[in-house]
C-alpha positions in Angstrom: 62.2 180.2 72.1 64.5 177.1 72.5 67.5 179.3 72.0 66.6 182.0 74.7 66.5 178.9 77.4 69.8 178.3 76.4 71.3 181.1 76.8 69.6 181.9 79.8 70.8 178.6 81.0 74.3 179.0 79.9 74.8 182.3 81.4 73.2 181.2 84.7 76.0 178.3 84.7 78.7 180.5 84.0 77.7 183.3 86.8 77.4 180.2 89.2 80.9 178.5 87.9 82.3 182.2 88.4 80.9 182.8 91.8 82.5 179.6 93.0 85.9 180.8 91.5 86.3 183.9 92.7 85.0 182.8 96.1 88.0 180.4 96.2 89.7 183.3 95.2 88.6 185.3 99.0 89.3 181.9 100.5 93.0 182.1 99.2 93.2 185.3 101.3 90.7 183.8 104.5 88.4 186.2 103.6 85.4 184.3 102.3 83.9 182.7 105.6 83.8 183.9 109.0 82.6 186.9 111.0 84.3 189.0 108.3 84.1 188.2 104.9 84.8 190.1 101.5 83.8 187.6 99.1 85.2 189.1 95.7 82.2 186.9 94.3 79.7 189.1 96.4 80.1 192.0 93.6 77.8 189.5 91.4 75.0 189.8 93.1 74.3 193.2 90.8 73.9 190.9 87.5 70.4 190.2 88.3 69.9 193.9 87.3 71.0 192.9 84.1 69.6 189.1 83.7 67.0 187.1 85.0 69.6 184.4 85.1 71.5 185.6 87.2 69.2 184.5 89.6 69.5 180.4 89.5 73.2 181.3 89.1 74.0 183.1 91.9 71.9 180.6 94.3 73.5 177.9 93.3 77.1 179.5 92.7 76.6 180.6 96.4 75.4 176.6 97.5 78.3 175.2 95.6 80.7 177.3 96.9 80.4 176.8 100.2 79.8 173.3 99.9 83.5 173.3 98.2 84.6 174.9 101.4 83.5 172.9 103.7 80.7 175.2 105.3 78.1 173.3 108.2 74.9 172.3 106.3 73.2 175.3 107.6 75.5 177.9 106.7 75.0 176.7 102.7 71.5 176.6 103.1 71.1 179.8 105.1 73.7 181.4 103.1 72.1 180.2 99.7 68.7 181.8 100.4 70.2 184.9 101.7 71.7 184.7 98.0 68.6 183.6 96.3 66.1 186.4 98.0 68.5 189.2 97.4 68.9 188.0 93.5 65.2 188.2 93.3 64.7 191.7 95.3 67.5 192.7 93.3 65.9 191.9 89.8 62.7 193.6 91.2 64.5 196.8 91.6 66.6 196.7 88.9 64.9 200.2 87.5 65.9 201.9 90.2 69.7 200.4 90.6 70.8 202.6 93.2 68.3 200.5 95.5 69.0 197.5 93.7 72.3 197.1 95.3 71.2 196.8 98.8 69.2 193.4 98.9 72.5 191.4 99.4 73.7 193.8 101.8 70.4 194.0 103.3 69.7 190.2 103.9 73.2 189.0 104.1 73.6 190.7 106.9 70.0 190.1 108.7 70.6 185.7 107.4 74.2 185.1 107.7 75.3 186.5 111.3 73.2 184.2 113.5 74.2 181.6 111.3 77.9 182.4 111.8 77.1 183.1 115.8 75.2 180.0 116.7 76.4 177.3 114.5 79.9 177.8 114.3 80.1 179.6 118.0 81.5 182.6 117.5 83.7 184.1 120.5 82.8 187.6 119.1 79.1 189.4 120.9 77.0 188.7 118.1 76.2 192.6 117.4 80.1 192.4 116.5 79.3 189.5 114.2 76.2 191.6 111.9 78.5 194.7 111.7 81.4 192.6 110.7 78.9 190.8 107.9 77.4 194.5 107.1 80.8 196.1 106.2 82.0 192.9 104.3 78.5 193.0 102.3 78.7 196.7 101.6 82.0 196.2 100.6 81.9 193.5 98.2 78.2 195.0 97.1 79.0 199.0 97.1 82.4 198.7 96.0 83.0 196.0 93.8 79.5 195.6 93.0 79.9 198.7 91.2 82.4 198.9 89.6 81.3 195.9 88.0 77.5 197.2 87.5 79.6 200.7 85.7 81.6 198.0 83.4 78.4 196.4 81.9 75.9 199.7 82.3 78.0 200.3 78.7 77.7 196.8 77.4 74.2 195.6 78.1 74.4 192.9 74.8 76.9 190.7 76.7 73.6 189.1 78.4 71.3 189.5 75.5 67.4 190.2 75.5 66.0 187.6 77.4 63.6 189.8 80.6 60.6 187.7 80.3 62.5 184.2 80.8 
């Protein structure tokens, strides 16, 4: 028992260490933040499919990293339960995962524009600002996302047995 809360702790670390990397690694190319982002790190949110921890990791991974960036207070705590309600609808679907990739698209894109629009004052019309969110999401989700989900669909032991932590 003791050793299955460690792991699940450990690997919910390391997907929130590796969210906040490859975040940086969109904000290297100004593509993490603003009206547009493709957050490489976005492709993560399909690991709840494959481990509960995923769930703590990507929340916090997500508050972290944009607290590293510099983001207004409510832009990491918007942006951070976007993150944490799509993990979790994510994890609810994950028998069916071609559904189980749109929760981040879907509530990125409903959370994060009128965060984007009225905090930081956007010069865009805000219906510019949700597509601008949607195609980043779907992007980073659809694109990335599976390529990623293919990768471990053939290795399912790198996380372990651990679905009623």
């Amino acid at each position: 028992m003791k050793n299955k809360r460690t792991k699940h702790l450990i690997h919910g670390a390391m997907i929130a260490a590796l969210y906040v990397i490859l975040t940086y690694v969109s904000a290297l190319f100004g593509l993490s933040s603003g009206s547009i982002q493709l957050r490489i790190s976005e492709a993560l949110t399909i690991l709840p499919i494959f481990t509960p921890a995923a769930i703590p990791g990507l929340f916090v991974g997500c508050a972290v990293a944009n607290l590293m960036l510099g983001s207004a207070v409510w832009d990491v705590v918007f942006g951070s339960i976007a993150t944490l309600l799509a993990a979790i609808c994510t994890r609810l679907l994950r028998k069916l995962p071609a559904a189980a990739f749109l929760p981040p698209v879907i509530f990125n894109t409903l959370i994060v524009p009128p965060v984007i629009y009225f905090v930081y004052g956007s010069e865009q019309a805000m219906y510019l600002t949700y597509i601008g969110v949607f195609v980043g999401e779907a992007l980073s989700c659809g694109i990335f996302g599976f390529i990623l989900y293919k990768a471990l669909q053939h290795n399912k032991r790198i996380f372990g047995e651990h679905d009623d932590i």
